[in-house]
C-alpha positions in Angstrom: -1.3 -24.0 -9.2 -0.7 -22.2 -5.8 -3.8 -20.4 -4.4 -4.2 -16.5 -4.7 -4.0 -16.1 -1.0 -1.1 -18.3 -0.2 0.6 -16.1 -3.1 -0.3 -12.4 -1.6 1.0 -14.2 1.9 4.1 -14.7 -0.1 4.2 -11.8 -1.1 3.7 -10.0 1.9 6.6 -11.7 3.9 8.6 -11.0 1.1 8.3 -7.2 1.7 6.1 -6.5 -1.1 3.6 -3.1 -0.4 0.4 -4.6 -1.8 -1.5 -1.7 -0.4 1.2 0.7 -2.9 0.3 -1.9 -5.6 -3.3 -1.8 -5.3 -3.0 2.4 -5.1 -0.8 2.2 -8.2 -3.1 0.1 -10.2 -6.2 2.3 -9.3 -4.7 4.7 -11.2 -5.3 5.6 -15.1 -2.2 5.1 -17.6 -1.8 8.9 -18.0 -1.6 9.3 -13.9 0.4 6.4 -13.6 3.0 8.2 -16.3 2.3 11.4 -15.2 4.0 9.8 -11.5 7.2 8.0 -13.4 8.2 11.6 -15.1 8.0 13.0 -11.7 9.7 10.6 -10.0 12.3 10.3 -13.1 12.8 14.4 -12.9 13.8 13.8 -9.0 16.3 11.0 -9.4 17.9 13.2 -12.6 18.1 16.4 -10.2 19.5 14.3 -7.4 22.5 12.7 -9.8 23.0 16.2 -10.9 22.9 17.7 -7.2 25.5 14.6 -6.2 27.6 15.0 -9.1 28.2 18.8 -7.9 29.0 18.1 -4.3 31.3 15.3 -5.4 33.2 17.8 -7.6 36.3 18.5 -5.7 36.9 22.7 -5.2 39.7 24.0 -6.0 41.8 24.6 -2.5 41.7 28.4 -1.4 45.4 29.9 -2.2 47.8 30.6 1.1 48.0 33.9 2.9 51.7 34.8 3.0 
């Protein structure tokens, strides 16, 4: 079985924000939820706000 602090070294070099971890965890279920619906409102308004600059405009009609 590896050791805990070879692992967290591991885990470290492997780009892993065990500081972020350690926050997260402190926190109770409902905060912890409370932070996912937040962060899950954001992504949804930002794939909303994409989809409308992606949407092509129609072209202005010619001046004649």
């Amino acid at each position: 079985m590896e050791q805990p602090d070879n692992a967290l070294e591991k885990a470290r070099r492997a780009g892993i924000d065990l500081d972020l971890l350690d926050s997260n965890l402190a926190l109770t279920y409902e905060q912890r939820v409370l932070r996912h619906e937040s962060a899950l409102e954001l992504v949804l308004a930002l794939r909303e706000a994409g989809a409308v600059y992606e949407t092509p405009t129609p072209a202005a009609p010619e001046i004649r």
